[in-house]
C-alpha positions as CSV (number, residue, x, y, z in Angstrom):
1,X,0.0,0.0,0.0
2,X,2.7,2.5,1.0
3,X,5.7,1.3,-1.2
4,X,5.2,3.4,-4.1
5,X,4.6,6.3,-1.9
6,X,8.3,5.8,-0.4
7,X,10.5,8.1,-0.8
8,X,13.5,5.5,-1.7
9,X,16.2,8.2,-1.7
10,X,15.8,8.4,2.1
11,X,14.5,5.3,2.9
12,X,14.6,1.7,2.6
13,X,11.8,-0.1,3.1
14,X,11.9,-3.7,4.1
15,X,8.8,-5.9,4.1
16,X,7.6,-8.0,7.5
17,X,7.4,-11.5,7.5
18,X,4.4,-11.7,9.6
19,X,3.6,-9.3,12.7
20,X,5.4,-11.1,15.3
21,X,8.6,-11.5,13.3
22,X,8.2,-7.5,13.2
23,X,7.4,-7.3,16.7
24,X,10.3,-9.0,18.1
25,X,12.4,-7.1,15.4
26,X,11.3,-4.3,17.0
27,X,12.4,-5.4,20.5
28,X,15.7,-6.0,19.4
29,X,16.5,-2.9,17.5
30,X,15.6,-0.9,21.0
31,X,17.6,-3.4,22.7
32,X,20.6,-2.6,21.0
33,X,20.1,1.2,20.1
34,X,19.9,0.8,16.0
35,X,18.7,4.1,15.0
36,X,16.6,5.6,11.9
37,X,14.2,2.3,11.6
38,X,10.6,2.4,12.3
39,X,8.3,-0.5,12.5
40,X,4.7,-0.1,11.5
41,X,2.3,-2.5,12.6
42,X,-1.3,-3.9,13.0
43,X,-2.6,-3.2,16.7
44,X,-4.8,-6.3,15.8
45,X,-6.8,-7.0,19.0
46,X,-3.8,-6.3,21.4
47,X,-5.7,-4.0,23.5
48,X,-7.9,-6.5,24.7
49,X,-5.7,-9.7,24.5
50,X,-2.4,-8.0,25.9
51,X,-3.9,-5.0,27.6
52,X,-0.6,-4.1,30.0
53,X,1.9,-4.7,27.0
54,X,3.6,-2.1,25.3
55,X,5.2,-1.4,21.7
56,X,8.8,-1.2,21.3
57,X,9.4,3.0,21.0
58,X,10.3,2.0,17.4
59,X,6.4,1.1,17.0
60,X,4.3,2.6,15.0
61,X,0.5,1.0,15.3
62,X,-2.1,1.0,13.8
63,X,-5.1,3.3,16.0
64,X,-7.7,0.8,14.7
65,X,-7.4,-3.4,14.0
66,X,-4.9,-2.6,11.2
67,X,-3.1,-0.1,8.9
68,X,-5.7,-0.3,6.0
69,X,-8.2,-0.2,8.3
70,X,-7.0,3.1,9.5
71,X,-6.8,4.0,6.0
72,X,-10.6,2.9,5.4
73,X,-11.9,4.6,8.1
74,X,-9.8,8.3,7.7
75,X,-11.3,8.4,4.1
76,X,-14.8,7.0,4.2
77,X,-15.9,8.4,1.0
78,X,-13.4,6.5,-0.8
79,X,-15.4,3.5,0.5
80,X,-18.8,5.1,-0.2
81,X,-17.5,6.0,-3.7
82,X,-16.7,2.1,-4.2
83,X,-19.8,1.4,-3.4
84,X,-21.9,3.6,-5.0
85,X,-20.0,2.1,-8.3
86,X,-21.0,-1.1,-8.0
87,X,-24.2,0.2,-7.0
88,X,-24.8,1.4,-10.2
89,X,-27.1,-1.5,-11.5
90,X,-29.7,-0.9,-8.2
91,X,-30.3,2.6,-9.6
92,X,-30.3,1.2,-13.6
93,X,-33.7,-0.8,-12.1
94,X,-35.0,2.2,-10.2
95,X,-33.7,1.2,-7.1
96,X,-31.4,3.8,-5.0
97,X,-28.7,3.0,-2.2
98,X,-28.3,4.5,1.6
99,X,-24.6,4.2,0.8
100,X,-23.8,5.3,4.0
101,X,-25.7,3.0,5.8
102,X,-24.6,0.2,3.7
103,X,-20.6,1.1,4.5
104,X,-21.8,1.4,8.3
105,X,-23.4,-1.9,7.7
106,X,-20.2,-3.5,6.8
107,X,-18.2,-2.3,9.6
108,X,-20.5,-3.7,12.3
109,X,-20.6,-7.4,10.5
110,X,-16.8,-7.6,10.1
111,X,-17.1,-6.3,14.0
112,X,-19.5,-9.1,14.8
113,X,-16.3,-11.7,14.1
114,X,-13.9,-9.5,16.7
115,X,-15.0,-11.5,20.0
116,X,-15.1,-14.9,18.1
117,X,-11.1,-14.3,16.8
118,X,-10.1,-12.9,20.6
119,X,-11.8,-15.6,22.2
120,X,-10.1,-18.0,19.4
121,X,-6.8,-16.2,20.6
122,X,-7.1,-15.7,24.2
123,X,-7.8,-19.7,24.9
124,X,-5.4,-21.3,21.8
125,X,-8.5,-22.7,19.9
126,X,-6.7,-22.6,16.4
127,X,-10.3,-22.1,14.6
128,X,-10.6,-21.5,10.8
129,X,-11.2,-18.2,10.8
130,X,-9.6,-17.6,7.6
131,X,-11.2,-16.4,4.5
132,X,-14.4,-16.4,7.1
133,X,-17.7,-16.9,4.5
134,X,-20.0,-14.2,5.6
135,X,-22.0,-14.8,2.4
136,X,-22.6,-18.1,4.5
137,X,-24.5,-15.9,6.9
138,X,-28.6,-15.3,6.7
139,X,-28.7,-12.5,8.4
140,X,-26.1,-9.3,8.1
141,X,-26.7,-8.9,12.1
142,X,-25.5,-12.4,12.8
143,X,-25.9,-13.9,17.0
144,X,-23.2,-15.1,19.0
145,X,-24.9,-18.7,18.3
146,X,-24.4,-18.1,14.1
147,X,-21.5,-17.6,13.9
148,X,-20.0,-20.3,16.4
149,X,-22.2,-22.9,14.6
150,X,-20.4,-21.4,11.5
151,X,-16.8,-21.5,12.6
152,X,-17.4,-24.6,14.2
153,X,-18.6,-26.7,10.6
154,X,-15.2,-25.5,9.5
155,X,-12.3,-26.3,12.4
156,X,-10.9,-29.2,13.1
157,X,-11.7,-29.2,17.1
158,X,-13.8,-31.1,19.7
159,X,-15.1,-27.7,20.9
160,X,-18.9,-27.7,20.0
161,X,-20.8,-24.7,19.1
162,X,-22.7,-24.7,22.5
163,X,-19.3,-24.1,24.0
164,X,-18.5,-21.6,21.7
165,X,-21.2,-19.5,22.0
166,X,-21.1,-19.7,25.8
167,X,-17.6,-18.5,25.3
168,X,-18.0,-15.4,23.4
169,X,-20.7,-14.6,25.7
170,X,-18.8,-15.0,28.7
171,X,-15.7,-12.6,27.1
172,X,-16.8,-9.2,27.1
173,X,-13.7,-7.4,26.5
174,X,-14.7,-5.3,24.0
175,X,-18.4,-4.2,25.5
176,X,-18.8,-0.6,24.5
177,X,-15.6,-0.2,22.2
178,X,-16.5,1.5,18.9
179,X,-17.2,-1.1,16.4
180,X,-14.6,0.6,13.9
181,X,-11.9,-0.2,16.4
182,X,-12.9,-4.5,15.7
183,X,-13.2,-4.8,12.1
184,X,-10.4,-6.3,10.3
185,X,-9.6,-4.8,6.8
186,X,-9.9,-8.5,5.2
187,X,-13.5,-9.1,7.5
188,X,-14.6,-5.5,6.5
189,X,-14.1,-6.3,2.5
190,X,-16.0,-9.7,2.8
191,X,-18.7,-8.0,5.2
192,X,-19.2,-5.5,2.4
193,X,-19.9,-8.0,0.0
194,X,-22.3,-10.2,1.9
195,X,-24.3,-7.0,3.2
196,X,-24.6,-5.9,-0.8
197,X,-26.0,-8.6,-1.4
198,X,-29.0,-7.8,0.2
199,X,-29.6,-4.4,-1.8
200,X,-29.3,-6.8,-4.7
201,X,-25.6,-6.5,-5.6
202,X,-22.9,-9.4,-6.5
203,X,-19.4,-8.6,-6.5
204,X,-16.7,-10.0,-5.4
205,X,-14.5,-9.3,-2.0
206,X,-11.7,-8.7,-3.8
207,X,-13.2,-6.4,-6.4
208,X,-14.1,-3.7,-4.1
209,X,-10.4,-4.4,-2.3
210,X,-8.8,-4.0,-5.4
211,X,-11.4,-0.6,-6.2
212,X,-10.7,1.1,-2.9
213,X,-6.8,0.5,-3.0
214,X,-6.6,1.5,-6.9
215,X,-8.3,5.4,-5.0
216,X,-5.3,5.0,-2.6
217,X,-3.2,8.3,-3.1
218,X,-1.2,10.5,-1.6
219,X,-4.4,13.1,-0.7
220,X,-5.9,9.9,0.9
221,X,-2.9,8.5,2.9
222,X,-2.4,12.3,4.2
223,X,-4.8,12.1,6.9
224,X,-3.5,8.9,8.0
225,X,-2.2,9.1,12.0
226,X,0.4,6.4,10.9
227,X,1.4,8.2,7.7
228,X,1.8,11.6,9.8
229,X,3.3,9.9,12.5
230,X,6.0,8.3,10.0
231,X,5.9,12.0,8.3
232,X,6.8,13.5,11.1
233,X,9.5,10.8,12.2
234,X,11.8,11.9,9.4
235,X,11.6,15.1,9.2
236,X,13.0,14.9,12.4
237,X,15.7,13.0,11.4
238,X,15.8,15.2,8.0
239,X,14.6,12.6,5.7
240,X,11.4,12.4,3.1
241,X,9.6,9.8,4.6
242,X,7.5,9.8,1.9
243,X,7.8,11.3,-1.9
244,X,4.2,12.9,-1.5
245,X,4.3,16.5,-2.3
246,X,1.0,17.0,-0.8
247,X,1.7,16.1,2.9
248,X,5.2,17.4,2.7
């Protein structure tokens, strides 16, 4: 997302190999003083799963689940814009589209899988959670009870659904945190698509990926905290972080 935005004259940018390779990169560096390297990475659900840890002061986290995420949610009519062009054949039939609502729809279903993947963490359960099928779902506002029975047709475990659900229920971590802050950029895409299928839209998850990072520019990473915070990290250390003219 950010490598074409590098300025490579001042910086070299060298890609993770997974967050907790990063993370105990990160440790090390401050361990043994290296200077000029910042480390930016997902928060993920670390605020309720490792509440008393803190990043490295090489760190630079995400506010929300994850970088894109922060990206997603800085610039929501990037999203809405999207969505409104794949919307196009609702309004062709005389239909229209609450895009907004449909984009705050979203957000809350890929939120709904947040205290299934920290319960998944917090006790070791090693669920499939990957590529989760919300088009599986029958309802957009899916219970506790739903998605277990989901998740559980598709693990290899002895845990049954009951349990599950009982767990979830019983781990309320994240009772009154803002939705935003538990959607995951790969659950939001996927969300998307299952709740557009209701306002009679198919399209792919990965279409309306590819459609909001092909809007990705410098204007939209501006208003980024972690692109400022980056930004701001080498002009103090009189680098271009970046080679955007516009946030310069």
């Amino acid at each position: 997302m950010i490598k074409e935005h590098i300025n490579d004259g001042d910086v070299i940018l060298i890609g993770g190999s997974g967050r907790p390779k990063v993370l105990e990169a990160a440790v090390k560096a401050e361990q043994r003083g290296v200077r000029g390297v910042r480390f930016l990475v997902d928060a993920d659900y670390d605020r309720f799963t490792q509440p008393a840890s803190r990043y490295p002061s090489n760190v630079v986290a995400s506010q929300h689940h994850d970088a894109m995420i922060d990206v997603v949610l800085t610039n929501p009519a990037v999203l809405d814009r999207v969505i409104a062009s794949y919307g196009r054949s609702v309004e062709r039939r005389g239909g229209t589209l609450d895009v907004a609502s449909i984009r705050d729809a979203a957000i809350s279903l890929a939120a709904a899988l947040a205290p299934l993947r920290i319960v998944n963490e917090r006790m070791g359960y090693n669920l499939n959670l990957r590529d989760f099928p919300f088009g599986r779902l029958a309802s957009i506002v899916p219970t506790a009870a739903d998605l277990s029975t989901l998740v559980i047709e598709r693990s290899d475990t002895t845990l049954t659904a009951a349990q599950l659900e009982a767990e979830i229920e019983g781990h309320r971590s994240h009772a009154g945190t803002d939705v935003a802050v538990l959607a995951g950029d790969h659950d939001l895409f996927r969300a998307l698509a299952r709740v557009l299928v209701d306002h009679g839209v198919n399209v792919r998850a990965d279409f309306l990926w590819s459609g909001f990072m092909s809007a990705v520019d410098c204007g939209v990473l501006a208003v980024v905290p972690w692109y400022q915070e980056l930004l701001d990290w080498g002009v103090a250390n009189s680098r271009a972080t970046f080679n955007c003219k516009l946030a310069a």
